[in-house]
C-alpha positions as CSV (number, residue, x, y, z in Angstrom):
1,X,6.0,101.3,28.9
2,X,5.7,98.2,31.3
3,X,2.0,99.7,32.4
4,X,0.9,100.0,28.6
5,X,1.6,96.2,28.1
6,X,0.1,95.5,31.4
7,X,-3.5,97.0,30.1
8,X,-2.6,95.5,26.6
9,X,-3.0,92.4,28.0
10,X,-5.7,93.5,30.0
11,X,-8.0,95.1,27.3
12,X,-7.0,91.6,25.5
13,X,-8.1,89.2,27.7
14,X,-11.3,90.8,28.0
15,X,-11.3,91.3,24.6
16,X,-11.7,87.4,24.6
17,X,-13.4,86.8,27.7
18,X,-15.8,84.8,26.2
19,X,-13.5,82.2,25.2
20,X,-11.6,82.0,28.5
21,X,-15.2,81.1,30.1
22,X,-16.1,78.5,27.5
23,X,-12.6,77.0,27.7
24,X,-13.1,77.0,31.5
25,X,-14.6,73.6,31.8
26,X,-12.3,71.7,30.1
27,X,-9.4,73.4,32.3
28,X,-11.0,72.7,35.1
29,X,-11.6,68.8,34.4
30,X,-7.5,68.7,33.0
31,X,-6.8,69.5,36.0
32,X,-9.3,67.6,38.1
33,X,-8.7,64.1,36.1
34,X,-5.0,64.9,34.3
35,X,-2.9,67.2,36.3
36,X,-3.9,66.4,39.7
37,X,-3.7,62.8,39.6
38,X,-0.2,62.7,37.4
39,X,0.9,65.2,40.9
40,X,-0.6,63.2,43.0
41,X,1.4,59.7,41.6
42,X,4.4,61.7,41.9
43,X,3.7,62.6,45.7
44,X,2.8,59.1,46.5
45,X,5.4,57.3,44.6
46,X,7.7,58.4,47.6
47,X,5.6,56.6,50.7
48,X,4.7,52.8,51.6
49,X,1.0,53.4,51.5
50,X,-1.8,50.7,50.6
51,X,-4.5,53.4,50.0
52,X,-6.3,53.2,52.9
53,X,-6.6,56.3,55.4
54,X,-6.4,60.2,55.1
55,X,-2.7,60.4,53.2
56,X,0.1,58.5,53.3
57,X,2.3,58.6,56.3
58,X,5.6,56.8,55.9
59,X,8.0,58.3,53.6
60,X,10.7,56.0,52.4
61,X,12.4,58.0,50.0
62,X,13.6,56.6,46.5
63,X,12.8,52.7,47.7
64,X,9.9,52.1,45.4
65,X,12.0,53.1,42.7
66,X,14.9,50.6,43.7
67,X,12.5,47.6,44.0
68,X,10.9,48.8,40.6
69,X,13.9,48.6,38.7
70,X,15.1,45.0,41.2
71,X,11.7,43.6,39.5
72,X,11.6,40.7,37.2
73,X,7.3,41.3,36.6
74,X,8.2,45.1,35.9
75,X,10.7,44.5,33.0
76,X,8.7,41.5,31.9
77,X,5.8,43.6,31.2
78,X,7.7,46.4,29.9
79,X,8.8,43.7,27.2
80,X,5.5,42.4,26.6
81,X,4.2,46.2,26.3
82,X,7.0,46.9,23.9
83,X,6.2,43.5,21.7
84,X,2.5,44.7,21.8
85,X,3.6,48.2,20.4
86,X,6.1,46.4,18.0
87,X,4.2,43.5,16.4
88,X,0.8,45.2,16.6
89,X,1.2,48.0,14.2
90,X,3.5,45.8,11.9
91,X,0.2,44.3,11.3
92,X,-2.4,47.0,11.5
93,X,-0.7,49.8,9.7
94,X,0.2,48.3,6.5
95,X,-3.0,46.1,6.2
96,X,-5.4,48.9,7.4
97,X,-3.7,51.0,4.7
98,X,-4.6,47.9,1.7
99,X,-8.0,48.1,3.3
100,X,-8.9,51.8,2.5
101,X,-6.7,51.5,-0.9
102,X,-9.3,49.0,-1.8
103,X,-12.7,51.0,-0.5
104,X,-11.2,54.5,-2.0
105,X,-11.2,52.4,-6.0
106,X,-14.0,54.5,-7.7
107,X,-14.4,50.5,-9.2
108,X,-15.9,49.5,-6.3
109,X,-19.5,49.1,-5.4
110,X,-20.7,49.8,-1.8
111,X,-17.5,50.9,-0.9
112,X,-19.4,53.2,2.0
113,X,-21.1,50.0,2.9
114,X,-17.9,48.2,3.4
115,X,-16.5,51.5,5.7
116,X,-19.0,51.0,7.9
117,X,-18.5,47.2,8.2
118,X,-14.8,47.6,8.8
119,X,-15.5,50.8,11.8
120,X,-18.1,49.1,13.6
121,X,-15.7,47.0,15.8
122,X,-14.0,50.6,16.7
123,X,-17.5,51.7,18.2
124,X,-17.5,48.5,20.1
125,X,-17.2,48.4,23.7
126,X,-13.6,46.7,24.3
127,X,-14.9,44.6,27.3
128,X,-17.7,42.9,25.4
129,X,-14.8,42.4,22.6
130,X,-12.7,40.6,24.9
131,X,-15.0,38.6,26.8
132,X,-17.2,37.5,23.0
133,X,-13.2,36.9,22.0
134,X,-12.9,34.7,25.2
135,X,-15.6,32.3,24.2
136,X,-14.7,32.4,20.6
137,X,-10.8,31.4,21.4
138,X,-11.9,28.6,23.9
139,X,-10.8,25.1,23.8
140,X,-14.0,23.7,24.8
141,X,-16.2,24.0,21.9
142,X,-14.6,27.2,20.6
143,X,-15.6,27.5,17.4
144,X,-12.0,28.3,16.1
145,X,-11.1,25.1,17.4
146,X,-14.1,23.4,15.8
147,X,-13.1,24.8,12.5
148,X,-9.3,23.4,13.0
149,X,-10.5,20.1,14.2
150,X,-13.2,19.9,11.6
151,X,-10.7,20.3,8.5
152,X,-8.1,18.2,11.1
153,X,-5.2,21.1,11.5
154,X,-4.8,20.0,15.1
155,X,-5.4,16.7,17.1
156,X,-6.8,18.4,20.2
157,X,-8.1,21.4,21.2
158,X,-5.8,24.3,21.5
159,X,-5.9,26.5,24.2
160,X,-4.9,30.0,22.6
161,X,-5.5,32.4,25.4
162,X,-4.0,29.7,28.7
163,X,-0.7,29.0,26.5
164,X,2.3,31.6,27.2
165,X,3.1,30.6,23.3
166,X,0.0,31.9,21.7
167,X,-1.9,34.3,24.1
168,X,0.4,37.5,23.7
169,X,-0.6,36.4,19.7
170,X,-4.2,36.5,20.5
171,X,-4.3,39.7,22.2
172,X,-2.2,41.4,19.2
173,X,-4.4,39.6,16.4
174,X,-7.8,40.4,18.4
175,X,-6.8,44.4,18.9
176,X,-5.3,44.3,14.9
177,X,-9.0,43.6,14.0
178,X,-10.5,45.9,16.6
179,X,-8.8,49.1,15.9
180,X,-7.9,48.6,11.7
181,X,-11.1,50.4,11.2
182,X,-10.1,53.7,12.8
183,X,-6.7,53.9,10.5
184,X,-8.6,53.0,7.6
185,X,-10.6,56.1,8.6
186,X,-7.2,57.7,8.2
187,X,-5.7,56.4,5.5
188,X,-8.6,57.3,3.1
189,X,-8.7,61.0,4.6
190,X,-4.5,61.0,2.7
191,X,-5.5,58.6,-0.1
192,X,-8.5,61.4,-1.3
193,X,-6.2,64.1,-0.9
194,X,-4.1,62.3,-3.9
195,X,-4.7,64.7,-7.1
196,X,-6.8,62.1,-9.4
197,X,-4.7,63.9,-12.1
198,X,-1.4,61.3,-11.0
199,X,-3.6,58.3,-11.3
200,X,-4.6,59.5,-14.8
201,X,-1.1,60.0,-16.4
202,X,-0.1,56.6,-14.8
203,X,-3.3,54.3,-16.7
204,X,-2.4,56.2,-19.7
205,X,1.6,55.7,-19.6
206,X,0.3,52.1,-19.0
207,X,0.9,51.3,-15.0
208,X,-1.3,48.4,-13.6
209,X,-3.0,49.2,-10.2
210,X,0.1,48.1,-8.1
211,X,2.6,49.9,-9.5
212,X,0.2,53.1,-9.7
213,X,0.2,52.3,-5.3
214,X,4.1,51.7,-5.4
215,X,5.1,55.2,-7.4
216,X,2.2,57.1,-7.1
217,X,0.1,56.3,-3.5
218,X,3.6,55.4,-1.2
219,X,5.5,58.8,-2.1
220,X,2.3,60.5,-1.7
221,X,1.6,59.3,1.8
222,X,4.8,60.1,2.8
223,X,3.6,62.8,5.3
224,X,0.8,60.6,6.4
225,X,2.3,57.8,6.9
226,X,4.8,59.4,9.3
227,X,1.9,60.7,11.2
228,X,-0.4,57.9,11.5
229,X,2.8,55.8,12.5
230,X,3.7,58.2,15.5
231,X,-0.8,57.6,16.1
232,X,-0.4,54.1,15.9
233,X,2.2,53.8,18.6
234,X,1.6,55.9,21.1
235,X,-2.0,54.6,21.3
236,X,-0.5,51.0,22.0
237,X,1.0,52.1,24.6
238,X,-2.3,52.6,26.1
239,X,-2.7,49.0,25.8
240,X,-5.0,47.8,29.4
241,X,-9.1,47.5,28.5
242,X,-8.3,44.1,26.3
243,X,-5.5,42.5,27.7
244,X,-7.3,42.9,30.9
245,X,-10.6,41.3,29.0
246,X,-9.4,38.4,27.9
247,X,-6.3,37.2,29.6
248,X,-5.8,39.8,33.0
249,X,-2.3,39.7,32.0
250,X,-2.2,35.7,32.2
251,X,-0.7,32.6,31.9
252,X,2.1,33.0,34.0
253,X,2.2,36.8,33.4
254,X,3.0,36.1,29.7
255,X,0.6,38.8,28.2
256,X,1.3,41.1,31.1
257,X,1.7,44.8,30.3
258,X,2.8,47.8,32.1
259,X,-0.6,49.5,33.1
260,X,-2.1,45.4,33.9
261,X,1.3,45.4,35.9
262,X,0.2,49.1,37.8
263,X,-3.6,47.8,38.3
264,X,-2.8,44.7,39.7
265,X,-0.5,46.5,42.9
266,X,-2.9,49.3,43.0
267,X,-5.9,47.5,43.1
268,X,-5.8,43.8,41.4
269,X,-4.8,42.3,45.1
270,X,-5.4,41.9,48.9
271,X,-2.5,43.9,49.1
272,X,-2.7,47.0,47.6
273,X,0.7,49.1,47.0
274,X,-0.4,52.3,46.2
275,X,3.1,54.1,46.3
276,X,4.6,51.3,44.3
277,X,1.9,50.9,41.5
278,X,2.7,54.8,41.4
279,X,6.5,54.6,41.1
280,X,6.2,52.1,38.3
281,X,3.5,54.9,36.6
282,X,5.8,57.3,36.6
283,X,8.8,55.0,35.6
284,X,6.9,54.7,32.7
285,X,5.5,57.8,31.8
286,X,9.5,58.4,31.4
287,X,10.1,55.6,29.5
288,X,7.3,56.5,27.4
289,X,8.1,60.7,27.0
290,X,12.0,59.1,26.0
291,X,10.4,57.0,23.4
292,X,8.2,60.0,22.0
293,X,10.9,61.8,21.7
294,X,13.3,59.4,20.1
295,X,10.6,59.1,17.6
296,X,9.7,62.6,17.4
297,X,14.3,63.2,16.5
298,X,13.6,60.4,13.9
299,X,10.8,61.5,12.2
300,X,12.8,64.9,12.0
301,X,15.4,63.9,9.9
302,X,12.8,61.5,7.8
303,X,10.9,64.5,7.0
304,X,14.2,66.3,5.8
């Protein structure tokens, strides 16, 4: 019996051996540039190594853990990475979903025109975004200052990305605007899966256009929504390319995050702590699996 499943499987797998080798690649790169290097942060989380030499020599155990958990810049980012998450898609969801309400009216004119207007900062390199951002938000001849001193909102320049007040602001408004395109991209792929037919019987029991997207679009969305939520926030916790643009986690740490917080003791200084920057990685690739989760239990019962 045990020999019959054996060349089952067998006469399967060559069955599909065609598929095994065109999958082979991408196995090959998971594990080259995934698996191996997740391993590898859990190997070196337990030495004091700065990243220079063969391998790491001098094992100490849980101590990089310890000192993670004793520091006031870990939990500081964590915080700011959490407000990110938080405020970020409070903003983006709900206005990226208006947005592709408005393009999917059959009332509007150039409505693919418009699409591609709202995607293009998506295709846009990230580092060109922040640095064009830079010059845009700067004090000295800005021209969002100019506008506010022009129609006299402010007495003097302000400096939006060097104030701890505004810059975390910044960095969530600039990355709203950025990435809005891509969930419109999703929104409209529920909103045309909407039967027409609803729409319809709501214009002739006489609904306006916002209670037709109150009863009719909401409830519909319901399964999108929960999806595109669960999207939205776990891509913002890959939050680095900007913040590291325009602020590098400045002033005084204020718009530091968790990976600017990794990159800056793996490789942002003289002194490079490549077991530590490691320990914090995995710390919150735990923190991060929890949250996933948490979300994944909630959005259980939602769906129930």
């Amino acid at each position: 019996m045990i020999s019959n499943e054996k060349q089952s499987l067998t006469s399967k797998i060559w069955e599909f051996r065609w598929s095994y080798i065109f999958l082979a690649p991408a196995f090959v790169i998971y594990l080259m540039f995934v698996l191996w290097p997740v391993l590898g942060s859990v190997y070196y989380s337990f030495f004091e190594w700065d990243g220079f030499g063969n391998w790491p020599e001098y094992f100490i155990g849980l101590r990089n853990y310890i000192e993670i958990f004793q520091d006031k810049y870990f939990w500081n980012s964590l915080s700011n990475t959490f407000q990110y998450v938080i405020f970020q898609n409070i903003f983006k969801l709900p206005l990226s979903l208006v947005i592709a309400w408005i393009l999917n009216s059959k009332k509007l004119r150039g409505s693919n025109f418009y699409r591609a207007i709202f995607f293009l900062p998506v295709i846009s390199s990230t580092a060109i975004i922040g640095i064009v951002m830079t010059f845009i938000l700067s004090p000295w001849n800005g021209p969002v200052n100019e506008l506010l001193l022009n129609f006299n909102f402010v007495n003097t320049p302000v400096d939006f990305l060097g104030s701890s007040s505004y810059a975390l602001w910044m960095v969530i408004l600039v990355e709203v605007w950025h990435m809005s395109g891509q969930y419109i991209i999703y929104w409209l792929a529920g909103l045309q899966s909407i039967p027409s037919e609803l729409y319809e019987a709501a214009e002739v029991d006489g609904a306006n256009s916002l209670q037709s997207f109150i009863y009719i679009t909401i409830p519909a969305l319901k399964p999108v929504i929960i999806i595109v939520t669960l999207l939205g926030v776990v891509n913002s916790l890959k939050i680095f390319d900007i913040v590291q643009a325009m602020t590098g986690g400045g002033p005084a740490f204020a718009t530091d995050v968790v990976t600017t917080f990794i990159y800056r003791n793996a490789f942002g200084s003289s002194l490079t702590k490549i077991g530590y920057a490691s320990a914090a990685a995995i710390l919150f690739g735990i923190i991060v699996m929890s949250f996933g989760t948490l979300q994944g239990i909630i959005i259980s019962k939602v769906k129930k």
